[in-house]
N, C-alpha and C positions, 0 to 999 in steps of 0.2 A: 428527569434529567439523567440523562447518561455519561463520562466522562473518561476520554478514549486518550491512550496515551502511548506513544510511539516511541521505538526507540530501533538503533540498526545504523544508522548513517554513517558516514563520514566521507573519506578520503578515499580514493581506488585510482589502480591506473587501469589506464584500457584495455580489456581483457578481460580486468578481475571481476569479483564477486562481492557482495553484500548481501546482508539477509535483514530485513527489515520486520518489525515485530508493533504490533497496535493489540493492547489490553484494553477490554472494554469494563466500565465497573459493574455491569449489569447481566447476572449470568442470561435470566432469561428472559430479556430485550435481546441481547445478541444472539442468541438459540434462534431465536425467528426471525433474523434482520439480513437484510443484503450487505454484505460489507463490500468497502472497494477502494481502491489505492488511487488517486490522484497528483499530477506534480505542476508544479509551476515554474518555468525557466523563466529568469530575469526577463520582462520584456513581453513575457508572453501570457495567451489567459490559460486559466487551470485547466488540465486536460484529464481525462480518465485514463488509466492504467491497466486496471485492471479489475473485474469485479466477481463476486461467488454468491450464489443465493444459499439457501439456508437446507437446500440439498445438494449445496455442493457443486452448483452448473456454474461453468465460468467463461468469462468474458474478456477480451483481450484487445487491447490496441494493436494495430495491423505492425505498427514499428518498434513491438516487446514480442509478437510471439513467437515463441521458438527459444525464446531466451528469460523468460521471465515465466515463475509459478505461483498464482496465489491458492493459497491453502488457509484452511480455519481447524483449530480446537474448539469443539464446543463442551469442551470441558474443562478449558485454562479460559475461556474468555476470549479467544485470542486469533489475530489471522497475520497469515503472513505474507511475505511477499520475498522468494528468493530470486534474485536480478544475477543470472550470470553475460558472460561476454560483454560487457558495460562499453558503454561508448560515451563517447565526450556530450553527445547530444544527448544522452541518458542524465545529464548535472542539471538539476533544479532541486527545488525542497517538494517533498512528499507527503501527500497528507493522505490520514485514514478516515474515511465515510461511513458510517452506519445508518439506514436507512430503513424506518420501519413504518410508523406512521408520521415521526418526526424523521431528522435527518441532521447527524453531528457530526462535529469536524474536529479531527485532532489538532494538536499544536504545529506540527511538523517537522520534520527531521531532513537536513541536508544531507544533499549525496552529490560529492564532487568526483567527477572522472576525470582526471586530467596527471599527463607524465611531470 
């Protein structure tokens, strides 16, 4: 069992920036796992964000790139996701994925864009 915990969210207006953070308790399950960002807007089903395998290759939704970086510590446990230029349609809650021969999901963390 693994046990991923997220934190970064809140409030932005449109433009700004967030940095969102997901601790995994497992140094090495995550060392060899796919990690990846996911979010859910009210209404809608969960979508992928963003993903990094365990050397680092990454993966991106067509409507984050350019504006979104995900990156891993595999020495904190840890990957991130920095969200610049935010936009109203960037507001759902975020969850982190770890994916190795299981597949876990964090609690999730809101991210509101809005003036």
């Amino acid at each position: 069992q693994v046990r991923l915990v997220e934190s970064g969210g809140g409030l932005v207006q449109p433009g700004g920036a967030l940095r969102l953070s997901c601790a995994a308790s497992s140094r090495s399950i995550f060392s060899t796992a796919v990690m990846g960002w996911y979010r859910q807007a009210p209404g809608k089903e969960r979508e992928l964000v963003a993903s990094i395998t365990s050397n680092a290759n990454t993966n991106y939704a067509d409507s984050v790139k350019g504006r979104f970086t995900i990156s891993r510590d595999n020495a904190k446990n840890t990957v991130y996701l920095q969200m610049n230029s935010l936009k109203p349609e960037d507001t759902a809650v975020y969850y982190c994925n770890l994916k190795r021969t299981s597949s876990y999901w964090g609690q999730g963390t809101q991210v509101t864009v809005s003036s």
